[in-house]
C-alpha positions in Angstrom: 0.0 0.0 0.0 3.3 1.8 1.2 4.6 1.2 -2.1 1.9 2.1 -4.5 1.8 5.8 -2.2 5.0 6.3 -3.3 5.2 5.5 -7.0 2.4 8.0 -7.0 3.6 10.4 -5.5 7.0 10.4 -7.9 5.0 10.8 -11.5 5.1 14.3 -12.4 1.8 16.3 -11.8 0.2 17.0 -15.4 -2.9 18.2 -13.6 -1.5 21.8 -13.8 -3.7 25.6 -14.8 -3.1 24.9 -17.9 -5.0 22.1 -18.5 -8.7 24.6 -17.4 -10.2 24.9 -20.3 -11.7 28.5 -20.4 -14.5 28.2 -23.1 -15.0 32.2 -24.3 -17.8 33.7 -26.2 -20.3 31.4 -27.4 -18.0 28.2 -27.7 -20.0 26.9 -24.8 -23.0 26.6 -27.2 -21.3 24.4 -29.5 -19.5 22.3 -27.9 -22.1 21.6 -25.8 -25.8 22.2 -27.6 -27.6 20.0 -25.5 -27.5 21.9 -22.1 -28.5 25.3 -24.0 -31.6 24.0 -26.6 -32.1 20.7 -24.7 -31.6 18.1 -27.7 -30.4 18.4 -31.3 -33.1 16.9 -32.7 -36.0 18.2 -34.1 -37.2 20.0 -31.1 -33.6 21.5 -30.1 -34.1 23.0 -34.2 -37.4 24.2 -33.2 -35.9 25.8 -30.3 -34.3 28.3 -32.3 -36.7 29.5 -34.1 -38.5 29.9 -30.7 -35.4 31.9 -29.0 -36.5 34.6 -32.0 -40.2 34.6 -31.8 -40.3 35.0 -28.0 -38.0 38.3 -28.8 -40.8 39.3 -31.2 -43.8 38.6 -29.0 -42.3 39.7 -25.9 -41.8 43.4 -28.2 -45.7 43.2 -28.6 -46.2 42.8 -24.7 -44.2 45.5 -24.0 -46.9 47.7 -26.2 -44.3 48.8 -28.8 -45.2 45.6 -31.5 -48.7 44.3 -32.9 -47.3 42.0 -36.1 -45.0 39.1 -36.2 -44.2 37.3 -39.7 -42.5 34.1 -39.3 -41.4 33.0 -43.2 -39.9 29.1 -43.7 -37.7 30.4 -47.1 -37.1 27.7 -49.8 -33.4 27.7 -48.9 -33.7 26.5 -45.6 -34.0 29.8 -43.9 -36.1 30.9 -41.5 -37.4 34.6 -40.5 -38.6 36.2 -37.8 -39.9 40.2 -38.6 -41.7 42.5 -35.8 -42.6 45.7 -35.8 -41.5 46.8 -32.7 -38.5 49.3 -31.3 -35.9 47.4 -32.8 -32.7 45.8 -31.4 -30.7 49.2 -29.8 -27.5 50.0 -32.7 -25.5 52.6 -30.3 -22.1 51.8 -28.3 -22.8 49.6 -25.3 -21.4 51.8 -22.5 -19.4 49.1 -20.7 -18.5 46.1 -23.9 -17.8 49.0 -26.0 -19.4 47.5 -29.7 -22.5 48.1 -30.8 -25.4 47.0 -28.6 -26.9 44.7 -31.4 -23.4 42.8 -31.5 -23.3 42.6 -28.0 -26.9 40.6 -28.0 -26.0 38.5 -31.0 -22.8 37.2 -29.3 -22.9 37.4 -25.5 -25.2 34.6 -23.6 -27.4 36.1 -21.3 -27.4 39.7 -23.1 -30.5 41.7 -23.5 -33.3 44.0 -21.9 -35.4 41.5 -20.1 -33.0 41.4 -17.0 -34.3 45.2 -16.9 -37.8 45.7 -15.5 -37.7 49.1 -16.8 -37.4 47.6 -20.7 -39.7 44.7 -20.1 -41.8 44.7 -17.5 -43.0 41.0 -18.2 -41.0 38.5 -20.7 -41.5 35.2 -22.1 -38.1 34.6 -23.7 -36.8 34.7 -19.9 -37.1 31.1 -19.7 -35.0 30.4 -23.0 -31.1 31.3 -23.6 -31.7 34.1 -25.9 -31.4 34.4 -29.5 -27.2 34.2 -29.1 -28.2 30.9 -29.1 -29.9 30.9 -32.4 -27.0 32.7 -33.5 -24.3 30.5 -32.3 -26.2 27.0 -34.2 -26.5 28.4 -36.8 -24.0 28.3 -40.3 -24.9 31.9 -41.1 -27.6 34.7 -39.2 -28.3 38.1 -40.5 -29.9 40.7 -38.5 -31.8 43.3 -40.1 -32.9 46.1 -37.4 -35.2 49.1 -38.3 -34.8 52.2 -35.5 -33.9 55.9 -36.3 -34.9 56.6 -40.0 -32.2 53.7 -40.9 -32.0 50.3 -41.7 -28.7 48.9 -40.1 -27.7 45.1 -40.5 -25.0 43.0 -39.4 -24.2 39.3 -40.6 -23.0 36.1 -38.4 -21.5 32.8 -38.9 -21.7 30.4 -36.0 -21.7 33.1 -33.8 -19.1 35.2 -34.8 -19.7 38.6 -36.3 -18.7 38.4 -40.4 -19.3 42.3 -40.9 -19.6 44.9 -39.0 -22.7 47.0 -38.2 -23.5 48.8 -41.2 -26.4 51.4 -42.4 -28.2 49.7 -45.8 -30.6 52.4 -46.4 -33.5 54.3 -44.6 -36.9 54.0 -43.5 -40.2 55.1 -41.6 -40.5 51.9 -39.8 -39.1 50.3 -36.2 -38.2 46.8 -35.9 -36.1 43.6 -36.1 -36.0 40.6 -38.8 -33.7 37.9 -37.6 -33.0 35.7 -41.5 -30.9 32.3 -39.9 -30.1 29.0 -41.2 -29.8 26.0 -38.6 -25.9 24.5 -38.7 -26.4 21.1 -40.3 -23.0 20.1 -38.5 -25.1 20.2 -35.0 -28.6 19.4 -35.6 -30.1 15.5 -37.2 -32.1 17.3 -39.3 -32.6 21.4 -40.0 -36.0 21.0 -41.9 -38.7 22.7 -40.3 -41.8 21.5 -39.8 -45.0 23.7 -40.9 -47.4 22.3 -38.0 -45.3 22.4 -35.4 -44.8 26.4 -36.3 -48.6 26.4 -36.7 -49.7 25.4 -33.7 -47.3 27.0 -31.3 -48.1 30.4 -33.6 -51.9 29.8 -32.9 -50.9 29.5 -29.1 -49.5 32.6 -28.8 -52.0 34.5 -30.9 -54.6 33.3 -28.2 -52.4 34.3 -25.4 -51.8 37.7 -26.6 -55.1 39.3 -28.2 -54.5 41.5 -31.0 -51.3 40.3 -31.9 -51.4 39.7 -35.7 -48.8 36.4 -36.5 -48.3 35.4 -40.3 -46.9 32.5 -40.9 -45.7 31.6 -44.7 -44.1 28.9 -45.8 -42.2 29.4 -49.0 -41.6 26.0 -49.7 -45.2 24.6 -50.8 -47.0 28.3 -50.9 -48.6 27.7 -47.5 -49.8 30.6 -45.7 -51.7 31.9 -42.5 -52.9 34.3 -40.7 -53.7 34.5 -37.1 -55.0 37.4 -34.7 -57.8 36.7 -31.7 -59.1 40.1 -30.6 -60.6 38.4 -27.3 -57.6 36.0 -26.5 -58.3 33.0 -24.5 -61.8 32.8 -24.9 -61.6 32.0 -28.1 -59.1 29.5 -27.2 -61.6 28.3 -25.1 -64.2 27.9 -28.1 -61.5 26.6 -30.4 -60.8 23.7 -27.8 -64.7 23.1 -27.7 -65.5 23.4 -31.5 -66.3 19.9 -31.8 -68.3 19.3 -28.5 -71.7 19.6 -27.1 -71.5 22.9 -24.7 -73.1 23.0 -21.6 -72.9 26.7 -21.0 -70.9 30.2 -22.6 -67.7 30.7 -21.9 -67.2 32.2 -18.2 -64.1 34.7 -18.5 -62.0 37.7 -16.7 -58.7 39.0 -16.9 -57.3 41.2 -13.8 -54.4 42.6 -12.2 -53.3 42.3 -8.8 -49.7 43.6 -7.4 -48.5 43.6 -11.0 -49.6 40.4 -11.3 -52.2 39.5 -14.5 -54.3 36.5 -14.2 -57.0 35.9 -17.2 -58.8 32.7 -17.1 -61.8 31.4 -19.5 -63.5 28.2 -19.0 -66.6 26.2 -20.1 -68.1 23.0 -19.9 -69.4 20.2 -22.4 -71.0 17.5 -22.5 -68.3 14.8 -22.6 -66.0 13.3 -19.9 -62.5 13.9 -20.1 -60.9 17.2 -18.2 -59.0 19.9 -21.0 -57.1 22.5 -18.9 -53.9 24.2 -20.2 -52.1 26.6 -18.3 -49.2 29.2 -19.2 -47.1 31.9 -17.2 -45.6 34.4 -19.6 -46.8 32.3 -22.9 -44.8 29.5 -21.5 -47.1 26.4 -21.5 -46.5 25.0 -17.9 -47.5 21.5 -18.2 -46.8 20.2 -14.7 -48.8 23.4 -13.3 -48.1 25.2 -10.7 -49.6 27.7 -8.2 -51.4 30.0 -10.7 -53.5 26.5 -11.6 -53.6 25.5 -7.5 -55.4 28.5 -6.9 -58.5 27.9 -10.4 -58.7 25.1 -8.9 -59.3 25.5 -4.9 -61.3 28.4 -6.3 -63.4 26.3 -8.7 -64.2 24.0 -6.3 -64.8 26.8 -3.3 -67.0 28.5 -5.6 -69.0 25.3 -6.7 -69.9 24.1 -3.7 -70.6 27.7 -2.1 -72.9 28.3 -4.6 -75.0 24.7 -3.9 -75.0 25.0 0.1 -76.6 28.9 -0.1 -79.2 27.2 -2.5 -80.0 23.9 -0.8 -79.1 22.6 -4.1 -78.1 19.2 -3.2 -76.5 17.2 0.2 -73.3 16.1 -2.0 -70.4 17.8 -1.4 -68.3 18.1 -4.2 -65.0 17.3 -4.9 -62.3 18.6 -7.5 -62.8 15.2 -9.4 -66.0 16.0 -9.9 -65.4 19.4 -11.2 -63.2 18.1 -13.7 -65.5 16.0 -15.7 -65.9 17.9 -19.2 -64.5 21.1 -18.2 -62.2 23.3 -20.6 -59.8 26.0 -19.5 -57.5 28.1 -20.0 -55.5 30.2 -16.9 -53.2 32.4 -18.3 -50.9 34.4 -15.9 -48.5 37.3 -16.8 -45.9 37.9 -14.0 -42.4 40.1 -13.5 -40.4 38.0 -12.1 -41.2 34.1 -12.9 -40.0 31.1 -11.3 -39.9 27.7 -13.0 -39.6 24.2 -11.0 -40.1 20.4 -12.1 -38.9 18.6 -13.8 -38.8 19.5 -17.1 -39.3 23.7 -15.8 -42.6 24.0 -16.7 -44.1 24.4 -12.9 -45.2 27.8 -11.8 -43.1 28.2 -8.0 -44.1 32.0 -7.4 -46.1 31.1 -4.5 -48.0 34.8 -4.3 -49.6 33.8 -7.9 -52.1 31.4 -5.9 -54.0 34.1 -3.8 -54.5 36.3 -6.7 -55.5 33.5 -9.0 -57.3 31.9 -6.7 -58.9 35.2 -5.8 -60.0 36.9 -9.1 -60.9 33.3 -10.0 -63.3 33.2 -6.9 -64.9 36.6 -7.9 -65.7 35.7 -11.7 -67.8 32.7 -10.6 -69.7 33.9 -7.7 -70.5 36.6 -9.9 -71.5 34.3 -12.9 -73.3 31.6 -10.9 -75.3 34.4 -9.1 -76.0 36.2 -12.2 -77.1 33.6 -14.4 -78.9 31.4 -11.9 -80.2 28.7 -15.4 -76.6 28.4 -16.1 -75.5 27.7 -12.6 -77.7 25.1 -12.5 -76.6 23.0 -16.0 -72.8 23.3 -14.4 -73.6 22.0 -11.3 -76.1 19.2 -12.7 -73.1 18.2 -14.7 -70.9 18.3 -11.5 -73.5 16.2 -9.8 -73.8 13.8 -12.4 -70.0 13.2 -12.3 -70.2 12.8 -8.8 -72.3 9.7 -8.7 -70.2 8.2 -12.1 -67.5 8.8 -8.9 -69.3 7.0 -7.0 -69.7 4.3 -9.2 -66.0 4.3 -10.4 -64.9 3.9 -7.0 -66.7 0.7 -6.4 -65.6 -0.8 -9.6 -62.1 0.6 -9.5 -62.6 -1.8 -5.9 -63.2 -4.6 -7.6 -60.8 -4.3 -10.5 -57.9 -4.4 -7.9 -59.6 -7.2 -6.3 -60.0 -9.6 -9.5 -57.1 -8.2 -10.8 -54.8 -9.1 -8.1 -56.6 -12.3 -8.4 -56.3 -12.8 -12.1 -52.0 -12.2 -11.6 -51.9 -14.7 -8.5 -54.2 -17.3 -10.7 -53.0 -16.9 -14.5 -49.4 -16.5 -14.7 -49.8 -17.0 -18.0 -51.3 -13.6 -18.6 -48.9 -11.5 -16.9 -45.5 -13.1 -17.8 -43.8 -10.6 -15.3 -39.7 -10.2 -15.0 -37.6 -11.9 -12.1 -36.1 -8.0 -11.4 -38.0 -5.4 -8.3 -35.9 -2.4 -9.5 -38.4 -0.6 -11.4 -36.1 1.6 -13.2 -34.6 -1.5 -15.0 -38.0 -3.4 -15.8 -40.3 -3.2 -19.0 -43.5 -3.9 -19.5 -44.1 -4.9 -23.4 -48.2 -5.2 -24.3 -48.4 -7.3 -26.9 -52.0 -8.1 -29.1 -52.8 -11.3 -29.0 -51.6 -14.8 -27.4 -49.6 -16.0 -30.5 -47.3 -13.1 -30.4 -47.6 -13.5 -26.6 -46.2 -16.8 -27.0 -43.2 -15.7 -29.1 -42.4 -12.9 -27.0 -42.1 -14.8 -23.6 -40.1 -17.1 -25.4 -37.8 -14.3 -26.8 -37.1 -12.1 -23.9 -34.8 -11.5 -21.3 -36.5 -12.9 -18.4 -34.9 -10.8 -15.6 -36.3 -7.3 -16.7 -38.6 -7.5 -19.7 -42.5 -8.6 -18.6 -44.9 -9.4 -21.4 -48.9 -8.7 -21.3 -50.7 -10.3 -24.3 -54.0 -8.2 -24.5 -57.1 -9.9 -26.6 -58.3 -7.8 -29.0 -59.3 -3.9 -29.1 -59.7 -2.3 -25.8 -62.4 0.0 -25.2 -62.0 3.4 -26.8 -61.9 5.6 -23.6 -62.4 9.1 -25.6 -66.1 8.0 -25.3 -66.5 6.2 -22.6 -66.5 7.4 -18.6 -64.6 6.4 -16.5 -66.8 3.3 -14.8 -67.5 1.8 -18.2 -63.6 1.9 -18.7 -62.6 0.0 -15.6 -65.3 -2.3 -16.3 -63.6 -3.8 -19.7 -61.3 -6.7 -18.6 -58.3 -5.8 -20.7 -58.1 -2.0 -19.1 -58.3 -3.2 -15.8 -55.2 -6.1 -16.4 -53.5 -3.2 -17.5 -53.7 -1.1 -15.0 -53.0 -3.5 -12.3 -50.2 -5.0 -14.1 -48.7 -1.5 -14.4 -49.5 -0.7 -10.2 -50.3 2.7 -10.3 -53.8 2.9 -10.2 -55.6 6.0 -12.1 -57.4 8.5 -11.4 -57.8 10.4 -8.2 -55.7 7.2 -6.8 -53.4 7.4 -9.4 -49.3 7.1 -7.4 -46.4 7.1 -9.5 -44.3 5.7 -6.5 -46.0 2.2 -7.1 -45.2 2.4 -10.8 -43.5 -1.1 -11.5 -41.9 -0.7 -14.8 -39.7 1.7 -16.3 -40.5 1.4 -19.4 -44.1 0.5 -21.1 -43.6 -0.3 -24.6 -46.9 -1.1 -26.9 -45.7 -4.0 -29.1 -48.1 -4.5 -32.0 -48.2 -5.8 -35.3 -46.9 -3.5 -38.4 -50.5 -3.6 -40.2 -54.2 -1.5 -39.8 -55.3 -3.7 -36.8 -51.8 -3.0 -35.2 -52.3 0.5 -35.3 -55.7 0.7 -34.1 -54.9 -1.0 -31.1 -51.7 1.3 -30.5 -54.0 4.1 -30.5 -56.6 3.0 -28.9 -53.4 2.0 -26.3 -52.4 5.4 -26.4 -55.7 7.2 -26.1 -55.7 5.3 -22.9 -52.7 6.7 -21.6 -53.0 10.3 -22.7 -56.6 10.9 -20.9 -55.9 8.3 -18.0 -52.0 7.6 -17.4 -50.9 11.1 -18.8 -48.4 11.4 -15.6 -46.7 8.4 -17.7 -46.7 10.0 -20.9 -45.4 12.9 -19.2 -42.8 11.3 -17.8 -40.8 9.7 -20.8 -42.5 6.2 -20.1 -44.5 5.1 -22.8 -42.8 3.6 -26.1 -43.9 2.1 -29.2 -41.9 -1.0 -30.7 -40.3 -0.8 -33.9 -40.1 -4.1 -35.1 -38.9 -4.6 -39.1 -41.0 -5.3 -42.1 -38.6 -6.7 -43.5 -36.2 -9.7 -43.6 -33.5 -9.6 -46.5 -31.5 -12.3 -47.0 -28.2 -12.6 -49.3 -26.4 -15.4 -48.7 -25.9 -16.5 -45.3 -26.4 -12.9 -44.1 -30.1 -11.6 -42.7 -30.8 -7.4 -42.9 -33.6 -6.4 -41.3 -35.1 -3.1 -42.9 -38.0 -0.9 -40.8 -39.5 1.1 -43.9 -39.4 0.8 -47.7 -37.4 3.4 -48.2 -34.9 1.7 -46.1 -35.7 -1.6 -47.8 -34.9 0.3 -51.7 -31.8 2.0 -50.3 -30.7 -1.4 -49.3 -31.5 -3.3 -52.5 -29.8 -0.4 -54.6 -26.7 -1.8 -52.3 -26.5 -5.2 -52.4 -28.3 -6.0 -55.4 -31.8 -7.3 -56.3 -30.8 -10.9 -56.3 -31.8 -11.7 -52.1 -34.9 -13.3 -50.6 -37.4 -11.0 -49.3 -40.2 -11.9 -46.2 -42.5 -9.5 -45.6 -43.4 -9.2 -42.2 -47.5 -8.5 -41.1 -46.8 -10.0 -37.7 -44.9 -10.3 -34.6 -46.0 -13.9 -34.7 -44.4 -14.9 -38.0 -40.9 -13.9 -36.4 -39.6 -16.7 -34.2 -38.2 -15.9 -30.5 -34.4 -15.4 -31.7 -35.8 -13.1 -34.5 -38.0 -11.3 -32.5 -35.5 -11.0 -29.4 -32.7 -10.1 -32.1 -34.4 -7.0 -33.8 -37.3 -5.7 -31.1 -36.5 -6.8 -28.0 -32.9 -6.7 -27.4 -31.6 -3.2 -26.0 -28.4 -3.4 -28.0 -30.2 -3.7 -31.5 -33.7 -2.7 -30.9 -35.8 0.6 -32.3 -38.1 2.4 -29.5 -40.3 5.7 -30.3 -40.5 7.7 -26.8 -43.6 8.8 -27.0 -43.4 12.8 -25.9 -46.4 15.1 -26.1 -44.3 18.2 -27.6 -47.3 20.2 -28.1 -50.5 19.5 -25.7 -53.1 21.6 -27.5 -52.1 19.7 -31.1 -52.2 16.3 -29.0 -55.3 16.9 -27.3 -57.4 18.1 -30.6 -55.9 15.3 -32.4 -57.1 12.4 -30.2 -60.7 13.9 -30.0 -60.6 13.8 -33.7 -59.8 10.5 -34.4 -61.1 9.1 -31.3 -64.0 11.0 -30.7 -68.0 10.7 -31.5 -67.6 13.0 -34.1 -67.4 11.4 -37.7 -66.8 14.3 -40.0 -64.0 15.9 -38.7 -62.5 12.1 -38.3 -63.0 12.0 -42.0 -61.8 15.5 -42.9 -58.6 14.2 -41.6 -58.2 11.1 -42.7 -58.8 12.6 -46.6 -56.3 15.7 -46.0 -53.3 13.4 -44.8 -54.5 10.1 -47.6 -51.5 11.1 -49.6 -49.0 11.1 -46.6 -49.8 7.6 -46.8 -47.4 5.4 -49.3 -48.9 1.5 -48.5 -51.4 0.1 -47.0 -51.4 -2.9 -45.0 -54.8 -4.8 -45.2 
């Protein structure tokens, strides 16, 4: 021990000052992308573009902007135009360049850390558009402010020209013109919808804010500009439902703090609340939605004691049922916890919300007494399904426990308790049930054959789902109950993959699947747990050697490499592979394709599952006719 001290000790120390590595600049940003934008996938891309149109939007908060263009050029560009002040040109006192260099190339640079410039900013929460700047291959800023038009040119972060006049003008305001850096990202295509939908966000958020969005690329263009903000979110998230009542709405200010909430009810079953601090969608909540909701239910239940209405009290579950809101707060100073920092910590916000929140519905319910009593039938009407729920939610952990303990052969469950390691695969069917208990790695993979099509939960409550036999296998299987009881500590499985087959019947199921999880495990979804399988269509065979191809674009790449001479097997099944096969290309860790399944945008999500789960046929066919020719085989 002596001995190994001392040969130690002798080598030379090469652990010296020198070797700190002082990263300057913007150097940070590229050599590590990830911590700034998150990913460099497609939604570290789409961060970019968002660094840009926060600065826009935040311009029209301030009261100095009311249009935003947002162009997708054929060359890959994209551009962000406001009409607002414009990005300062003048010496910065203390960095001694022009102020617009100084916000293009220093992290952290810019007038939002100055109440007196903003007095409330989305872009806050992001890394600024220095960012943008130092991803991409080449940014030009364009700024309109004193009669002039001044512009300056980037590559990768580093200034290419110097601030220069271009000509003059009447009009204030900035166009930001940048081209993602193909070195960094997977892919710099944008994508029109994903632009769309956050665009139509934000135009709801901010009333009278008119956003353009053109796409140069396929002529695509439009237009959008609410003049009474979230309400109309609020009618656009009910479009296709049966209302029970107009849209209840206020917007106040309290200690600088703006709260605006709109909410209605329908006649369906599932709960659609979104909530945002500053534009920024916070998706794990926070106090702004703690105090709707205390207030909600304070309200509610006020409102039936002073009118002998009924002897139930009511709980927030009940509440929930068919409701749609939005609670939109706009605050000075924001602070962001969670996980993923999207929860609202200011813990002042949930007094005023919940106080301006309390004032609008006594008000309403008192004032429109024929309303007040459609919302609370509904409420009382959930209350009871509650009831019901809870008494067959009883006996689904009761059978279900007893279906695990008598049918082993249902659940085939994993020899491993450390829940971080263990995956549950749900498989259709008991022939590729078979073939995946025989393929797996019996320590931590479990496989759940499930029979058939479970039932389509979009229009069903919530008793008639835990009644069907295949739901309520699932959720005891998976441990952590739903609803009201729902507790992520009993999860059992780190990983829930939906294994179907690569055909029409296949998909149905992994959407009915995921329907399922959305509206009743969305704490999963949330959570990065829920995957689809990839398994292969294809099995190519030259020689003695197998390739196993996931698309047909993969498949006629591959072909144009080795030559058309091979053996070809289509697969329609997970039961056609045998357990080596299907262990070799979907199962094993090392080899294997999984699709996380995220919900990047919960507005676009939530529209989309009412569509093509919902009661309502026409917009189910309107969808399925405007995407037919995204659609290059089908599997019947």
């Amino acid at each position: 021990m002596d001995q190994d001290n001392t040969q130690s000790a002798s080598k030379p120390d090469s652990y010296g000052a020198e070797k700190i590595t002082v990263l300057s600049g913007l150097e940070p940003v590229r050599k590590r992308p990830g911590m700034y934008i998150g990913s460099t996938d497609v939604r570290g891309l789409h961060h970019l573009a968002w660094e840009a149109i926060d600065n826009a939007i935040d311009e029209a908060l301030a009261g100095y902007a009311n249009k935003v263009e947002i162009t997708l050029h054929a060359d890959g560009t994209l551009s962000v135009s406001d009409n607002g002040r414009g990005i300062p040109v003048d010496m910065h006192p203390t960095e001694k360049k022009s102020a617009l260099t100084v916000v293009m190339t220093v992290l952290h640079a810019g007038g939002k850390f100055d109440k007196n410039s903003y007095k409330v900013s989305g872009g806050l929460h992001g890394v600024g558009i220095s960012v943008t700047n130092a991803l991409s291959e080449k940014l030009i800023a364009l700024v309109r402010r004193n009669g002039k038009v001044y512009k300056q040119e980037f590559s990768r972060g580093a200034p290419t020209t110097e601030v220069e006049v271009i000509g003059d003008t009447d009009k204030t305001g900035t166009t930001i013109t940048f081209k993602p850096d193909s070195t960094v990202f997977d892919t710099v295509i944008f994508n029109y919808d994903t632009l769309s939908t956050r665009l139509r966000e934000l135009a709801f958020l901010n009333k009278n804010i008119h956003i353009i969005l053109s796409d140069e690329r396929n002529e695509k263009k439009e237009e959008f500009l609410y003049q009474n903000g979230i309400k109309e979110f609020v009618e656009y998230l009910n479009k296709k439902k049966q209302i029970v009542c107009p849209v209840i709405y206020t917007m106040k200010e309290k200690n600088d703090v703006t709260v605006e909430v709109a909410m209605q009810y329908n006649t369906e079953y599932t709960e659609t609340v979104f909530s945002f601090a500053n534009n920024i969608n916070t998706h794990e909540g926070g106090s702004h939605l703690t105090g709707f909701k205390t207030a909600l239910t304070r309200s509610i239940n006020s409102y039936v004691e002073k009118h002998k209405v009924s002897e139930v009290k009511l709980t927030s579950e009940d509440l929930k049922e068919g409701l749609v809101a939005v609670i939109s707060t706009k605050i000075p100073n924001p602070q962001f916890e969670g996980q993923t920092k999207t929860k609202l910590g200011n813990s002042e916000v949930k007094g005023i919300a919940d106080s301006i929140t309390g004032e609008m519905l006594n008000t309403y319910l008192e004032e429109n007494p024929s309303q007040a009593k459609l919302i609370i039938g509904k409420c009382l009407e959930a209350a009871r399904a509650r009831e019901a729920a809870k008494k067959a939610r009883e006996l689904v952990r009761r059978k279900g426990a007893l279906d695990i303990a008598m049918l082993p052969g249902k659940l085939a469950d994993c020899a491993s308790r450390e829940m971080e390691k263990c995956e549950l695969f749900i498989v259709e069917g008991e022939s590729a049930g078979g073939s995946s208990r025989q393929a797996r790695e019996k320590e931590f993979q479990a496989i759940l054959p499930i029979r058939g099509k479970i039932i389509n939960v979009e229009k069903a409550r919530l008793i008639k789902v835990l009644q069907n036999q295949e739901v309520g296998t699932l959720i005891t299987a998976i441990g952590t109950s739903i609803g009201e009881e729902f507790n992520m500590d009993k999860l059992r499985y780190g990983k829930i993959v939906i294994m179907t087959d690569a055909d029409v019947d296949g998909s149905h199921i992994s959407c009915l699947l995921l329907t399922f999880f959305y509206r009743y495990l969305k704490q999963l979804v949330d959570g990065g747990r829920i995957y689809l399988a990839m398994p292969p269509l294809y099995k190519i065979t030259k020689g003695k050697k197998n390739y196993y191809v996931y698309s047909d674009a993969e498949k006629e790449k591959l072909l144009k490499e080795i030559g058309t001479e091979v053996g070809i097997q289509r697969y329609k099944g997970l039961g056609e592979m045998n357990p080596e096969q299907l262990w070799e290309t979907t199962l094993n860790p090392e080899h294997r394709m999984l699709k996380k399944i995220t919900v990047e945008d919960a507005v676009r999500a939530n529209e989309i599952f009412e569509t093509l789960m919902g009661d309502d046929v026409e917009p189910r066919k309107e969808f399925i006719m405007s995407h037919a020719q995204e659609v290059k085989e089908l599997d019947i």
